[in-house]
C-alpha positions, 0 to 999 in steps of 0.5 A, spaced: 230 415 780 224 419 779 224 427 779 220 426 785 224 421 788 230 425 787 226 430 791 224 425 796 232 424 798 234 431 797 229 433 802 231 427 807 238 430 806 235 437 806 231 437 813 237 434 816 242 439 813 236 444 815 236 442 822 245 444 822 243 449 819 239 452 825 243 449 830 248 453 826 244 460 826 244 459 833 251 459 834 253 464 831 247 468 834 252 466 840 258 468 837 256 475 834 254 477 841 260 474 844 265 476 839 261 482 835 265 484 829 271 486 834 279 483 832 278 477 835 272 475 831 276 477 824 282 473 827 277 466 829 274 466 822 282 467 818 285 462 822 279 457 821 278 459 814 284 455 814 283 448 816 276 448 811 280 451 805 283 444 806 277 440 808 275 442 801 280 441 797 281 434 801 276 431 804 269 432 802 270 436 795 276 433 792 275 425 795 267 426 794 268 427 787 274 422 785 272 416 789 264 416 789 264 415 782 270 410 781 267 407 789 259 406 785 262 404 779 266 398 782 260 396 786 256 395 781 261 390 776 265 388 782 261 388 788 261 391 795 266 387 797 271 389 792 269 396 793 270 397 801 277 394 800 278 400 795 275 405 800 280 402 805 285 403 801 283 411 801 282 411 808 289 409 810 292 413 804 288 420 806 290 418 813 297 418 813 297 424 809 293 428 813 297 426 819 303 429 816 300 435 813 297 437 820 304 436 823 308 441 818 302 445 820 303 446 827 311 448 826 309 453 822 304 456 826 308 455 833 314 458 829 310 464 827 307 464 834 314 465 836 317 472 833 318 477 837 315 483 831 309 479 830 303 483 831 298 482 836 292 481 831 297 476 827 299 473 833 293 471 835 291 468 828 296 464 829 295 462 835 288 460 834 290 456 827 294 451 832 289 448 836 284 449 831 289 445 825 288 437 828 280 438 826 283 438 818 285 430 819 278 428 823 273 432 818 277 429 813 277 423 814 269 423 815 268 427 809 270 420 806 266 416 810 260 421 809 262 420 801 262 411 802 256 412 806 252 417 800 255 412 795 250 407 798 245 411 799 245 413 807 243 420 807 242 420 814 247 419 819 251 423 814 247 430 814 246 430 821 254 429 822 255 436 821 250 437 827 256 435 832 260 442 830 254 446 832 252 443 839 259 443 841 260 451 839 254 452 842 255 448 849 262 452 850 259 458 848 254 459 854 258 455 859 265 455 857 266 462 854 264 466 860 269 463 865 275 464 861 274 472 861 270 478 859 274 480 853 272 477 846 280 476 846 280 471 852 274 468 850 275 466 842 280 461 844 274 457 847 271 457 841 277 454 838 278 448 842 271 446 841 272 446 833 277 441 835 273 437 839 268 436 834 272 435 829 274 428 833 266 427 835 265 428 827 269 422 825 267 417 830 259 418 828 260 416 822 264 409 824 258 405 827 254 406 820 260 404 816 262 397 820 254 395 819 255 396 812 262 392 811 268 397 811 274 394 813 277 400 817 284 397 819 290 400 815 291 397 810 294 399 803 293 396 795 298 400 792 298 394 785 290 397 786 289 400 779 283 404 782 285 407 787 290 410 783 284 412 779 281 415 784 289 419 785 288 422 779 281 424 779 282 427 786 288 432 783 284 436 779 278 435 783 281 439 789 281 445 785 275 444 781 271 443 787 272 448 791 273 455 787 268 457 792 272 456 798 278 459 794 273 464 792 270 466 799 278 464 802 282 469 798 277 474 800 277 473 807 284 474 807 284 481 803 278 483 807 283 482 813 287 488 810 280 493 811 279 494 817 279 489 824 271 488 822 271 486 815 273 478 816 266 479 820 262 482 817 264 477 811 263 471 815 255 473 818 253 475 812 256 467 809 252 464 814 246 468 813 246 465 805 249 458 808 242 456 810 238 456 805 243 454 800 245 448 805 237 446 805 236 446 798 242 447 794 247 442 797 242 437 800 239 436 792 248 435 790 249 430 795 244 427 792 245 427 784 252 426 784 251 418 786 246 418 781 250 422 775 256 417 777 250 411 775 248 414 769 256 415 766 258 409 770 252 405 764 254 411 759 247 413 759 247 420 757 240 421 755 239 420 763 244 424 765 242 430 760 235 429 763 237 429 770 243 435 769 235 439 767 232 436 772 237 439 776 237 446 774 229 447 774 229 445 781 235 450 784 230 455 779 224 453 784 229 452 791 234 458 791 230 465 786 225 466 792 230 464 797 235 469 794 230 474 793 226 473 800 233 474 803 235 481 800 228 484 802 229 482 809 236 482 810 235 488 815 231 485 819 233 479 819 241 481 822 238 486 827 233 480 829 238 475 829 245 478 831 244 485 834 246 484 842 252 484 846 259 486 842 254 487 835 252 493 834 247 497 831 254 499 826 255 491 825 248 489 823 249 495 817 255 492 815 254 485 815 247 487 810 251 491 805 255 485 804 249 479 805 245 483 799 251 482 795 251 474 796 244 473 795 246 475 787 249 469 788 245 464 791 243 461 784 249 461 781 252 457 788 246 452 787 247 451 780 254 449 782 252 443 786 249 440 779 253 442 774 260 440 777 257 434 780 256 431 772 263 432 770 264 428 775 259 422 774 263 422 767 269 421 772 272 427 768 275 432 774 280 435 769 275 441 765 272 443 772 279 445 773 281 448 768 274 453 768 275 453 776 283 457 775 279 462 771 275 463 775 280 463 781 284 469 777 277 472 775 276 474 783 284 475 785 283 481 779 277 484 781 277 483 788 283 487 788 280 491 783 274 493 789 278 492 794 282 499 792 277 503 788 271 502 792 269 507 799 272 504 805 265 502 808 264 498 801 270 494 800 268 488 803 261 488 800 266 489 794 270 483 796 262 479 796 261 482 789 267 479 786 266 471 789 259 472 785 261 474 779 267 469 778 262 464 780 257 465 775 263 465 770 265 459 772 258 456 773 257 458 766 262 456 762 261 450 765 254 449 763 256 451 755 261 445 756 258 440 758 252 441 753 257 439 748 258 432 751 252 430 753 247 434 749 243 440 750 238 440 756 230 442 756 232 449 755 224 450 753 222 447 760 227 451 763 225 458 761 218 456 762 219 454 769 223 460 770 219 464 767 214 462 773 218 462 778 221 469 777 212 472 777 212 468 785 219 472 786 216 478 784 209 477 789 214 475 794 219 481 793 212 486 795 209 480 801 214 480 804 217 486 806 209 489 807 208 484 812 214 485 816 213 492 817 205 490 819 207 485 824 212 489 827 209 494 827 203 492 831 208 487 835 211 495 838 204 498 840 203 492 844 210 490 847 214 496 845 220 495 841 225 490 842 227 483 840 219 480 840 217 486 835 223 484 830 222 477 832 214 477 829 217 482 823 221 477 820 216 471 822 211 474 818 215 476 812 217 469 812 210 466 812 207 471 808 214 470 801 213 462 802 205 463 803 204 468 797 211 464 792 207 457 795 199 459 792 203 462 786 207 455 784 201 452 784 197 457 780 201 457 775 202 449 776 209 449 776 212 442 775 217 442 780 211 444 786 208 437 784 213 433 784 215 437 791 208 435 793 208 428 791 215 427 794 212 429 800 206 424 800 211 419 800 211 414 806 217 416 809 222 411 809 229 409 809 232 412 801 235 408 797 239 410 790 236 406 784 242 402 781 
């Protein structure tokens, strides 16, 4: 697959993940102006960070990157045949388990609910995570559909599954929500059961596609299968491996809950806000690499792979340095515009940037996560991830706690941030300098070259931006006054004016990347089908 065609898939998976990703900027605007950064709102995030936790680590994580190698490569010795009776066997495997690990999670929390001497922010926790736990077996099990699906190059239907959450939230949130009451411990529960609901509509997306394609979907087990014994023991290491960021981001959603009632919110608004741009470039461009990085070790091609990992890093360069530096600038103005009405304040629009400029350090790193890691896997190697990813886990816990206790009380969550980044850059690194020692070392030259390009557009971007955004607002006052129209036109016209100025630059310094963007996107648009 060429460069540009690379970009030509990821930018089919980016314009749909782009679309859930404003569908879910539009729910959380809902959800920070029903809920704000009250108790409630920290209560809904730990509870659900629960179920996702778990989603990571067995469903489109782990599975994803155990089963798609092994899927693929039996596709092509053995045919599509002999690889939907490997996927059926998975479904059914996943599905058993699931259902028993839903059920040991609805005792405990019905038990928990049960204590007289729990406390009542704790009790509602809990109560939240019993509707909220049944979503663990559907998005699970449409992981492992969206990993079939990926594996035979349908990009589509899988991207836009994620649409589905946000609309259901939504919907519940404008017309749901307001009837159950006025206070944000009333409506919160809304919220809850509309995760559940959406995690059912998830799966059933996926099924239509997947009969076209073949799938045998009745339960059925091959326990002599060696495959899927292959697939086992891949998915062991890779459940940790591939979700350091989620334990990363988990543990610290749970210290933040020993901070004070708004430091679990003021974390979440300040993930969702670095989620869009890393869920339009970085994660639709993994999605992508990794059916091609499990081709080129299922041939043994390492000189593909190399290139490819170089490609990789030299496009989540271009991709995600503007949007990291774009984002820091604005973050003000963006969360004002964006969540501050009803119960969010003023007071929770500081809060949440101090910790959203700390992620948007990371913004790189998590990208190139999405590259480096997937390579282990397309060497069907799970085992060193996991070994990098402990370190990584332990690095966190020890600063987090460290921060977490040192810093001032109005900046311990941002130290709390702090800490996920700098573990995923050590854990991002490290794996760099191991997977270079396999299949040799990438194109550093080109690398520095692009980056060097890439950081002079930033560097116009970071003076563009800011200045525009005053500007426009500014005059947005003197004609409207102030209001959510002036801060709309800030913000609009510091995006157009940093994408504009970093765009004009690219070209001007000619940067490979922007024309492969270029040619991608000239292509006549059509159905994306990965190069065997």
């Amino acid at each position: 697959m060429a460069s540009s065609r690379v970009i030509r898939s990821a930018s089919l998976v980016g314009a749909m993940t782009l679309v859930s990703r404003l569908l879910g900027f539009a729910r959380d605007i809902l959800l920070a102006g029903a809920l704000g950064t009250s108790a409630a709102m920290s209560a809904f995030v730990i509870a659900y960070r629960i179920p996702n936790l778990f989603r990571a680590l067995f469903g489109e994580g782990a599975l994803s990157a155990a089963f798609i190698p092994v899927f693929v490569e039996s596709r092509q010795r053995e045919g599509d045949a002999a690889a939907w009776r490997l996927a059926r066997s998975i479904f059914t495997l996943v599905g058993v388990t699931l259902v028993l690990l839903v059920g040991v999670g609805l005792l405990v929390a019905t038990a928990a609910v049960g204590r007289p001497d729990l406390s009542e922010p704790a009790r509602l926790t809990w109560s939240l995570f019993r509707i909220m736990s049944p979503y663990l077996l559907f998005i699970c099990m449409a992981a492992v559909a969206m990993g079939a699906l990926n594996a035979f190059g349908r990009f589509a239907v899988p991207a836009a599954t994620p649409w589905i959450l946000n609309l259901v939230e939504i919907v519940v949130l404008l017309w749901v929500c307001p009837r159950l009451g006025p206070r944000p411990e009333q409506q919160v529960y809304g919220v809850a059961w509309s995760v559940f609901v959406a995690g059912i509509l998830q799966w059933g997306l996926q099924l239509p596609l997947l009969w076209r394609l073949g799938a045998d979907l009745r339960p059925g087990l091959d326990r002599h299968d060696p495959r899927l014994w292959r697939v086992l023991a891949l998915m062991g290491p890779a459940a940790i491996g591939r979700a350091v960021s989620q334990f990363n981001v988990f543990f610290a959603t749970m210290l933040a809950a020993r901070i004070g009632r708004w430091a679990a919110a003021a974390l979440y608004y300040s993930e969702r806000m670095i989620y869009l741009p890393q869920g339009i470039f970085a994660t639709a461009l993994g999605t992508v690499l990794l059916p091609r990085f499990s081709g080129h070790g299922a041939r043994g091609d390492l000189e593909g792979l190399r290139r490819s990992v170089g490609e990789g890093i030299r496009l989540i360069l271009f991709g995600m340095l503007p949007a990291a530096v774009g984002l820091f600038v604005l973050a003000e103005p963006i969360v004002r515009m964006s969540f501050e009405r009803g119960q969010f304040d003023a007071e929770s629009t500081l809060l949440t940037v101090r910790s959203l400029r700390v992620y948007c350090f990371g913004l790189l790193f998590f990208g190139l996560g999405k590259v480096v890691v997937p390579a282990f896997y397309g060497l069907q190697d799970t085992r060193t991830p996991v070994r990098i990813g402990v370190i990584a886990v332990l690095a966190n816990l020890a600063m987090s706690l460290t921060f977490r206790a040192t810093w001032p009380l109005h900046l311990r969550h941002a130290g709390l941030a702090f800490a996920v980044v700098a573990s995923e850059a050590l854990n991002v690194l490290i794996l760099l300098c191991i997977l270079e020692r396999r299949i040799g070392a990438v194109d550093w030259r080109a690398v520095g070259s692009s980056f060097v390009r890439v950081a002079a557009g930033c560097a116009l971007l970071a003076i563009a931006a800011p200045a525009a955004d005053a500007w426009a607002a500014a005059a947005a006052m003197r004609w409207a006054g102030p209001g959510k129209l002036a801060q709309v036109a800030g913000v609009l016209a510091g995006l157009i004016a940093g994408a504009a100025v970093y765009g004009f630059s690219a070209r001007l310094l000619r940067l490979p990347e922007w024309s492969d963007m270029i040619a991608a996107l000239r292509r006549r648009a059509g159905a994306v089908e990965l190069d065997e």
